[in-house]
ROSE-4610 file (N, C-alpha, C; in Angstrom, 1 decimal, always signed):
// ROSE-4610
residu = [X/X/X/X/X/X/X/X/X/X/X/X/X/X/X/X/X/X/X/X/X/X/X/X/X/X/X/X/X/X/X/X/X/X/X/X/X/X/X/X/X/X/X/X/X/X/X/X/X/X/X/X/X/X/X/X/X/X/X/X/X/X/X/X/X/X/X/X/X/X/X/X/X/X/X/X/X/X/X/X/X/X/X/X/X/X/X/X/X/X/X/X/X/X/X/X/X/X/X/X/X/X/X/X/X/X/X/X/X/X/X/X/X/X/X/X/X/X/X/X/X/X/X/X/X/X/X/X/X/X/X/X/X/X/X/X/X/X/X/X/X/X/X/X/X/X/X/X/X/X/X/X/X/X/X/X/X/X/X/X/X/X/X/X/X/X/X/X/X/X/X/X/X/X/X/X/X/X/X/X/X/X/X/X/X/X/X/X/X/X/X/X/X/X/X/X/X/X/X/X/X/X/X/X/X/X/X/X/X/X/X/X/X/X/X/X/X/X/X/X/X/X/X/X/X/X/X/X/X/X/X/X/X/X/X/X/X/X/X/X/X/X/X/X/X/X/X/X/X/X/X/X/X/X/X/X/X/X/X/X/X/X/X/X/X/X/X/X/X/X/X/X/X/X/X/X/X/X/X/X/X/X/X/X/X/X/X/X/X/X/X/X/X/X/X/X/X/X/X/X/X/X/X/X/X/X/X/X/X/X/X/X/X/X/X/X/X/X/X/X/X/X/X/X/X/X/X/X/X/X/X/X/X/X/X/X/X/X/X/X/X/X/X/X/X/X/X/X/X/X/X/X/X/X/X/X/X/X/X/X/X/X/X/X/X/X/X/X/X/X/X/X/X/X/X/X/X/X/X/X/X/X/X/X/X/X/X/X/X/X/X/X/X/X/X/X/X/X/X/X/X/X/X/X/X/X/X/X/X/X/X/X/X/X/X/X/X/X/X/X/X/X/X/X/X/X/X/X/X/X/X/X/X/X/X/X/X/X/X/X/X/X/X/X/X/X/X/X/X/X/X/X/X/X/X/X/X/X/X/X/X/X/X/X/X/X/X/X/X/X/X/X/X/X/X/X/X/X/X/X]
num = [1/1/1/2/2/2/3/3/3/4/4/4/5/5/5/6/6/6/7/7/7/8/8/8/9/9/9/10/10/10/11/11/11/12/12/12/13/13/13/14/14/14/15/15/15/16/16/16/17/17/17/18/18/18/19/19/19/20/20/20/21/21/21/22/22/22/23/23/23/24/24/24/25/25/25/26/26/26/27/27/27/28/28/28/29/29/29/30/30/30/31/31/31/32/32/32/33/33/33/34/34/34/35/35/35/36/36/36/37/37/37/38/38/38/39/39/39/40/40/40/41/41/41/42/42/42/43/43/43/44/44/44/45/45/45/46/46/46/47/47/47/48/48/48/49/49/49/50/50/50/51/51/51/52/52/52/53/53/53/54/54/54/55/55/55/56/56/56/57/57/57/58/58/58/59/59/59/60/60/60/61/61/61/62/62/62/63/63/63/64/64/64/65/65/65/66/66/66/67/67/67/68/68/68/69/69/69/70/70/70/71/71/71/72/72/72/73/73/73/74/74/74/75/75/75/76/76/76/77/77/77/78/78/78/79/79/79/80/80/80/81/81/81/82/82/82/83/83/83/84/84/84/85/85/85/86/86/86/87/87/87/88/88/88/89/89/89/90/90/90/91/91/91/92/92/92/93/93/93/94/94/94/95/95/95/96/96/96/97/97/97/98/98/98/99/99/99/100/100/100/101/101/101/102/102/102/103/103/103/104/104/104/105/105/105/106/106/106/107/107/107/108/108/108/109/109/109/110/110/110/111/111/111/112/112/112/113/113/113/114/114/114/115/115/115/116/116/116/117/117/117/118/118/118/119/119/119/120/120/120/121/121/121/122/122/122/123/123/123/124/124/124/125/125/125/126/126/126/127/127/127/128/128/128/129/129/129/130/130/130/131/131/131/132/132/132/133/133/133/134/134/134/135/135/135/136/136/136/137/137/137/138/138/138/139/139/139/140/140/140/141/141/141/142/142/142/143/143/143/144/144/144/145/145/145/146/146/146/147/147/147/148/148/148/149/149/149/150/150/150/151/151/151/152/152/152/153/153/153/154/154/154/155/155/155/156/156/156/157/157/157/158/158/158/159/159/159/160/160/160]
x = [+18.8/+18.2/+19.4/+19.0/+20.0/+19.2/+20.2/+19.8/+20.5/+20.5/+21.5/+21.2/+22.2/+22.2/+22.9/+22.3/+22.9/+24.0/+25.1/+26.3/+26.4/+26.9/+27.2/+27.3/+26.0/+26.7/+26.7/+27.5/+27.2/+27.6/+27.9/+28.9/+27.0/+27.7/+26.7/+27.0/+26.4/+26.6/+25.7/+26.1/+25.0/+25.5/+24.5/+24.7/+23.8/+24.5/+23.3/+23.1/+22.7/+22.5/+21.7/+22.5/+22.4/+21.7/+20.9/+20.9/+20.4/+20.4/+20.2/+20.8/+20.0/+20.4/+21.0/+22.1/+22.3/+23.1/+23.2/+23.8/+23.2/+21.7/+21.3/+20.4/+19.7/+18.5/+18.6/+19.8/+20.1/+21.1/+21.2/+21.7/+23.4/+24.0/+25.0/+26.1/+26.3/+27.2/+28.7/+28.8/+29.7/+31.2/+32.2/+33.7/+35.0/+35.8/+36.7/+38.2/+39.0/+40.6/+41.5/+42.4/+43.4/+44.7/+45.9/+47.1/+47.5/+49.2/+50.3/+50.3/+51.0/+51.8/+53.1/+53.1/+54.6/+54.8/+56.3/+57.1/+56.0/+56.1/+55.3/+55.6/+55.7/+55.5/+54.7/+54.1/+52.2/+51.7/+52.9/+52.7/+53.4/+52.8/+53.9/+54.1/+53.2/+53.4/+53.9/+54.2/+55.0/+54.0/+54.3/+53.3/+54.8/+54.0/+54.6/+54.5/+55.6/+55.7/+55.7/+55.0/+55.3/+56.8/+56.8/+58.1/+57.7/+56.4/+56.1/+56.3/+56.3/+56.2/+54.9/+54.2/+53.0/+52.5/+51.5/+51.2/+51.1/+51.6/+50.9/+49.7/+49.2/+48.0/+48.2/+47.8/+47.9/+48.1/+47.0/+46.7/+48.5/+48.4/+49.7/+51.2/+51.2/+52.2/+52.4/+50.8/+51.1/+50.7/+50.7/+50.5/+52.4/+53.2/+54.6/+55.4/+54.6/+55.5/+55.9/+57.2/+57.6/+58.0/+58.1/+58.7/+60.3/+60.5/+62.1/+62.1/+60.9/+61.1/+61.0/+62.1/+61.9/+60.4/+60.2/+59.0/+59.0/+58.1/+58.2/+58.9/+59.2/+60.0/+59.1/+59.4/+59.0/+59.3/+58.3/+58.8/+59.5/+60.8/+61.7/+61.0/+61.5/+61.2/+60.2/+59.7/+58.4/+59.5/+59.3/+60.0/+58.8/+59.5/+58.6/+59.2/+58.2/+58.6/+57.4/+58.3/+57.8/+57.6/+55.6/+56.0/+56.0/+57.0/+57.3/+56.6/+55.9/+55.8/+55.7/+54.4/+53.8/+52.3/+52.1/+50.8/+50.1/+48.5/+48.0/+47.1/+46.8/+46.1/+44.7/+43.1/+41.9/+40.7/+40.5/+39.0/+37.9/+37.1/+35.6/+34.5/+33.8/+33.1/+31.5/+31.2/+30.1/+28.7/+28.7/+27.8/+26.4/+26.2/+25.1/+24.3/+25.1/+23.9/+23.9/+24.2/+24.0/+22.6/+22.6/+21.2/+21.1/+21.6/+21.6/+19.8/+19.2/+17.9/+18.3/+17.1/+17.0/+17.6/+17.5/+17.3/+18.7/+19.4/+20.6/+21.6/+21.4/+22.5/+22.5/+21.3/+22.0/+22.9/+23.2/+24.1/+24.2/+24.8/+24.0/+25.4/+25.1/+26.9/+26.1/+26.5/+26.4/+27.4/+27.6/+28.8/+27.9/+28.6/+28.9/+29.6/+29.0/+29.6/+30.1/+30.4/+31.1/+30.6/+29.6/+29.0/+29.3/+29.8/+30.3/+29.6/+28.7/+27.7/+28.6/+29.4/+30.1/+29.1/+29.0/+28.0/+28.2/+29.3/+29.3/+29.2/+29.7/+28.8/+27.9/+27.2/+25.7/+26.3/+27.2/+27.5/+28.3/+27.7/+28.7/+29.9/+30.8/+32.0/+31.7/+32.3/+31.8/+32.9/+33.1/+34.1/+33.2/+33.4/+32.6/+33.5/+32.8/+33.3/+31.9/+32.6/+31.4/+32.1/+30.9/+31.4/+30.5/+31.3/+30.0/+30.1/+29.4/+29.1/+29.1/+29.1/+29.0/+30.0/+31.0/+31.9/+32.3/+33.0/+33.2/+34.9/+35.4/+36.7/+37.8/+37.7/+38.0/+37.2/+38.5/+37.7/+36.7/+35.7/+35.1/+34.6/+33.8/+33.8/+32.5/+32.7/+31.8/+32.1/+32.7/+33.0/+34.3/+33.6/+34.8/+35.4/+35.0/+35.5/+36.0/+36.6/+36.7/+36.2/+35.6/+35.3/+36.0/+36.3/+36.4/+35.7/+36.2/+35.4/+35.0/+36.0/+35.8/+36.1/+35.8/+35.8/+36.3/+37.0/+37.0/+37.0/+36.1/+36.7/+36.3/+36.4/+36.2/+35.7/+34.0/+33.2/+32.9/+32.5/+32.2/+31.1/+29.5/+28.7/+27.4/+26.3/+25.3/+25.3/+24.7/+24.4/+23.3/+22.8/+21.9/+21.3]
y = [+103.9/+104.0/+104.4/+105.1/+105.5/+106.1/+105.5/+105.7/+106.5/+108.2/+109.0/+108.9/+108.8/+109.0/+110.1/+111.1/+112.6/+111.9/+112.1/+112.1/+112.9/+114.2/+115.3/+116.3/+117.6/+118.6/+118.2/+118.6/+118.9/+117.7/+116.5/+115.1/+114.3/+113.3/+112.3/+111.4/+110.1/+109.0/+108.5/+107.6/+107.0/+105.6/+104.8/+103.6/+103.9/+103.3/+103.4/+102.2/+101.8/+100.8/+101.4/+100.6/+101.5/+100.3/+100.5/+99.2/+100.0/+99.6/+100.5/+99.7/+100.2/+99.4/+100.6/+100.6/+101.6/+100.9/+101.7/+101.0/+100.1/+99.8/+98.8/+98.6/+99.9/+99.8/+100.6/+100.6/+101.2/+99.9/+99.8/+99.0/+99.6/+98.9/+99.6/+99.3/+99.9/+99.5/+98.6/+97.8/+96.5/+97.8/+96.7/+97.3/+96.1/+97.2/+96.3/+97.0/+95.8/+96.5/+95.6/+96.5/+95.5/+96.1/+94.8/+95.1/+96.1/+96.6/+96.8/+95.7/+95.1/+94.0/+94.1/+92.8/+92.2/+90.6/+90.8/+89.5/+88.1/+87.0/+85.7/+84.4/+83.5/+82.3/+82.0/+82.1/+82.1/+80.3/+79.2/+78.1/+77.7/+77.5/+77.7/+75.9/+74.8/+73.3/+73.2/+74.1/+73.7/+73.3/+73.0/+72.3/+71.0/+70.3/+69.4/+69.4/+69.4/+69.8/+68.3/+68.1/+67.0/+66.8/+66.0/+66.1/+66.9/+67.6/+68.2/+70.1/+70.2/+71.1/+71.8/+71.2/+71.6/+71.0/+71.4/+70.9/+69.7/+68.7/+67.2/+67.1/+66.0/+66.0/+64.6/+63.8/+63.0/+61.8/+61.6/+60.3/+60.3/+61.5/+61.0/+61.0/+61.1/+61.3/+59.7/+59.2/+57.5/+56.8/+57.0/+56.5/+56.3/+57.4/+57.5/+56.8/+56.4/+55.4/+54.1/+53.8/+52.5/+52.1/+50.6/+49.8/+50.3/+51.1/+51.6/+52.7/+53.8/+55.4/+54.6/+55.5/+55.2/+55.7/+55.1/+55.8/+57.5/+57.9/+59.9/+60.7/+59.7/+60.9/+60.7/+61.5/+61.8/+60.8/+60.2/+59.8/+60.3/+59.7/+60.7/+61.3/+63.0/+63.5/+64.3/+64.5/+65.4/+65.8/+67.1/+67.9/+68.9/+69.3/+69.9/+71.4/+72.4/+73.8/+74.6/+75.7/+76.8/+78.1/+78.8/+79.8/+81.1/+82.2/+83.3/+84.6/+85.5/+86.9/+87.7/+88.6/+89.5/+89.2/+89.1/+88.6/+90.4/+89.7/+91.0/+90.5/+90.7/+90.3/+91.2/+91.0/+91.6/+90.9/+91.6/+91.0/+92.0/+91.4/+92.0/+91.8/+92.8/+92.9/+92.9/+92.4/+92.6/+92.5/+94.0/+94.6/+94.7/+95.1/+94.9/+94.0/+92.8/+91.7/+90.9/+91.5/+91.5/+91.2/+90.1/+89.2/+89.5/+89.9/+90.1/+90.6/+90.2/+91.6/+92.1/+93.1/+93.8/+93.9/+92.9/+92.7/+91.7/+91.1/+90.7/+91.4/+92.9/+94.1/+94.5/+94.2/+95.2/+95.3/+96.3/+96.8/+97.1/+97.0/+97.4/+97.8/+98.5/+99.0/+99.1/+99.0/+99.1/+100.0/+100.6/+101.1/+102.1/+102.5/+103.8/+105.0/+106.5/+107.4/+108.4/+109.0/+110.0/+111.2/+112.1/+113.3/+114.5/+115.7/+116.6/+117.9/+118.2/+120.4/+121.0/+121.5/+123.0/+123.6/+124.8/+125.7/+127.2/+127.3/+128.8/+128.5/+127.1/+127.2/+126.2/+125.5/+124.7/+123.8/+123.1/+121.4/+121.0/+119.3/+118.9/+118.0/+117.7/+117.1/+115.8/+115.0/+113.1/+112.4/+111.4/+110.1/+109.2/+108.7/+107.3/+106.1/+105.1/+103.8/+102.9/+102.6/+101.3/+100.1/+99.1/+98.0/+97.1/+96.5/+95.9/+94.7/+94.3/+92.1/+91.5/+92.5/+91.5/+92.2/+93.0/+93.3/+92.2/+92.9/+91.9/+92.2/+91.5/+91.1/+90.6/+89.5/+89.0/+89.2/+89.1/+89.2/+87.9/+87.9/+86.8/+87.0/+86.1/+86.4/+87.5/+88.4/+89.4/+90.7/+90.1/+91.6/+92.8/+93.9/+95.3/+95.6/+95.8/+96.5/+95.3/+96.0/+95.2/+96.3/+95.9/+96.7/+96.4/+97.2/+97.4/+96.9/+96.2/+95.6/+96.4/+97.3/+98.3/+99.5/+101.0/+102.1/+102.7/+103.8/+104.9/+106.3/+107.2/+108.5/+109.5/+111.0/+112.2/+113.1/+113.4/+114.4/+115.5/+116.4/+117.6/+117.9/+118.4/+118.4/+117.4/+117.3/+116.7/+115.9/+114.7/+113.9/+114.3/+113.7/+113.7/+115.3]
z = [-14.7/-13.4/-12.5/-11.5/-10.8/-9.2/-7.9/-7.0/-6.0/-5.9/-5.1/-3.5/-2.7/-1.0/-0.9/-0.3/+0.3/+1.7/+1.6/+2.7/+3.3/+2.8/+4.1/+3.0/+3.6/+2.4/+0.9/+0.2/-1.2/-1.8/-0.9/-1.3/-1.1/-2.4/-2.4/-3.2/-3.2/-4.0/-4.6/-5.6/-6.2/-6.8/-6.9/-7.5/-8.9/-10.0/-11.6/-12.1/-12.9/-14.0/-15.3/-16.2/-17.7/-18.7/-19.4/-20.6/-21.6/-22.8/-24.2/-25.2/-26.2/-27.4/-29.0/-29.4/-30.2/-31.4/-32.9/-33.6/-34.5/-33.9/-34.3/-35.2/-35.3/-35.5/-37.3/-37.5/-39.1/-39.7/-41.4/-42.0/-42.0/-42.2/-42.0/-43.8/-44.3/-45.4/-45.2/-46.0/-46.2/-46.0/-45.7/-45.1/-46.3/-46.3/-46.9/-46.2/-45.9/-45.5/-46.2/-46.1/-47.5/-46.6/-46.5/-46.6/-47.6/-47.8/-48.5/-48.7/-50.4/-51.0/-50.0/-49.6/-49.0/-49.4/-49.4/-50.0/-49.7/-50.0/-49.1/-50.2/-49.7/-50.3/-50.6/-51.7/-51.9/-52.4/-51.9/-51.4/-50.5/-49.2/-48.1/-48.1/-48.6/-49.0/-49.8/-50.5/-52.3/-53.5/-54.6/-55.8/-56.5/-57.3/-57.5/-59.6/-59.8/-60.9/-61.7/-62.8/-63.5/-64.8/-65.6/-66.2/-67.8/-67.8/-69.1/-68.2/-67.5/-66.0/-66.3/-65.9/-66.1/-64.0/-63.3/-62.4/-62.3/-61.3/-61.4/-60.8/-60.8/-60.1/-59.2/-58.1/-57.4/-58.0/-59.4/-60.2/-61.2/-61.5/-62.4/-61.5/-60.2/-59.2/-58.9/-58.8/-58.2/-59.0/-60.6/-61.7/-62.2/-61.6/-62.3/-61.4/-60.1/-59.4/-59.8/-59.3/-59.4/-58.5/-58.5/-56.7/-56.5/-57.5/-56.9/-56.2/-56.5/-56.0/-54.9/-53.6/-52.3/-51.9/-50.4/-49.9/-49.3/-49.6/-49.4/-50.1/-51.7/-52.6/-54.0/-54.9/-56.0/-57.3/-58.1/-59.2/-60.1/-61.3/-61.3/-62.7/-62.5/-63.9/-62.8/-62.1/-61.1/-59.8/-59.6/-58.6/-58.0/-56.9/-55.9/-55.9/-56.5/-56.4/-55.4/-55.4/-54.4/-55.4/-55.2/-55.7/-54.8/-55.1/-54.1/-55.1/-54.2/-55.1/-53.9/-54.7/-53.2/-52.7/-52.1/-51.2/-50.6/-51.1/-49.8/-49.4/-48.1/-47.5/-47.4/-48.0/-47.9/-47.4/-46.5/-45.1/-45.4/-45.9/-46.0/-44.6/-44.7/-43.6/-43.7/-43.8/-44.3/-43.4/-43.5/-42.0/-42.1/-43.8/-44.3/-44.2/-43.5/-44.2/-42.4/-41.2/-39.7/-39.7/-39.2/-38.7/-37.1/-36.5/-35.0/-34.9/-33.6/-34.0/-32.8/-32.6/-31.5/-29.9/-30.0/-28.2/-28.5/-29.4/-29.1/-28.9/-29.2/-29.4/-28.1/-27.1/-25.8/-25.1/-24.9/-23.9/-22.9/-21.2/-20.6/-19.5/-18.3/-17.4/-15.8/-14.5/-13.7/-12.8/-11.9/-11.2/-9.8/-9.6/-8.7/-8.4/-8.2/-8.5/-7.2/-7.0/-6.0/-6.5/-5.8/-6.5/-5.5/-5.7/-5.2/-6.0/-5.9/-5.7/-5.7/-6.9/-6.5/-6.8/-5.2/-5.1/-6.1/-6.5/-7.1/-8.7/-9.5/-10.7/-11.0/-9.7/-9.6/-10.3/-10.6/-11.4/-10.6/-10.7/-9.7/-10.7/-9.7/-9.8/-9.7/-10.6/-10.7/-10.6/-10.0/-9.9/-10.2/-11.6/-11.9/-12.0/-11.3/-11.8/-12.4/-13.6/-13.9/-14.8/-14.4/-15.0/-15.7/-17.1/-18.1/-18.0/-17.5/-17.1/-18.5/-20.0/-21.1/-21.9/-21.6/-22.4/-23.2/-24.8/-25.9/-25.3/-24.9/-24.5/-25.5/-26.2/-27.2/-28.7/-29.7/-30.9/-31.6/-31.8/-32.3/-33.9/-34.8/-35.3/-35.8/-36.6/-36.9/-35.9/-35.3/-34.4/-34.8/-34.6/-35.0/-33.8/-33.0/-31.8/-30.5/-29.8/-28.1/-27.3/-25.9/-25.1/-23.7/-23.1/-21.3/-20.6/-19.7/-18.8/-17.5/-17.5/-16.1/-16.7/-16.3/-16.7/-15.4/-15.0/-14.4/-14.7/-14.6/-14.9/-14.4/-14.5/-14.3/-14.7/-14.1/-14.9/-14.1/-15.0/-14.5/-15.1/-14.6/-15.3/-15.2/-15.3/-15.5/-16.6/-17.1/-18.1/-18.7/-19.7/-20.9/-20.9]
């Protein structure tokens, strides 16, 4: 919707508002992104090794205690290792399976334009500003993109 006021001459303005819904109305196929392998401690707590070195488990950690092991150490013969390799990191997306419906997807922008008639090739010149009251600002979850909360720009030409 859009409402123009003639100014002076070939100058005019207008206020718009925009709502629409796109993107939405098709399934979309699942996404996958993957790091490069890089270095990592792929137990950044450590594991606790028993005295066969096999992993311990909690029951044979405070089954191996005695009233001598101090308090916050290990029964003896069980140590505490770290393992290091390469790590990658993979985030699936899965777009396919988007429960949003219809009417939660809209979109919608408000602003005001600066409209200028050049007479010798009939299109006018545009200063737009607009602004989206529901821009996705932060990443949440399920979301691909971020959006603008305010826009300015420079057209030349009529729309749709």
């Amino acid at each position: 919707m859009e409402y123009r006021v003639p100014i002076a001459g070939p100058f005019s303005i207008a206020g718009f508002f925009d709502i629409g819904s796109a993107f939405n109305l098709q399934s979309l196929k699942d996404q996958v992104s993957s790091t490069e392998f890089f270095p990592a401690t792929l137990t950044p707590l450590g594991v606790v090794i028993n005295p066969r070195g096999q992993l311990a488990t909690q029951e044979e950690i405070r089954a191996a205690m005695t009233p001598e092991t101090p308090a916050g150490q290990l029964p003896p013969g069980f140590r505490s290792a770290f393992v290091r390799g390469d790590r990658q990191n993979t985030t699936y997306y899965y777009l396919s399976e988007d429960n949003s419906s219809l009417t939660s997807t809209y979109r919608y922008s408000l602003g005001a334009e600066l409209r200028v008639q050049v007479p010798v090739v009939n299109v006018p010149f545009r200063l737009i500003f607009a602004y989206n009251p529901n821009a996705h600002t932060n990443i949440e979850p399920g979301q691909v993109f971020l959006e603008k909360r305010t826009n300015f720009f420079f057209s030349i030409g009529r729309t749709f």
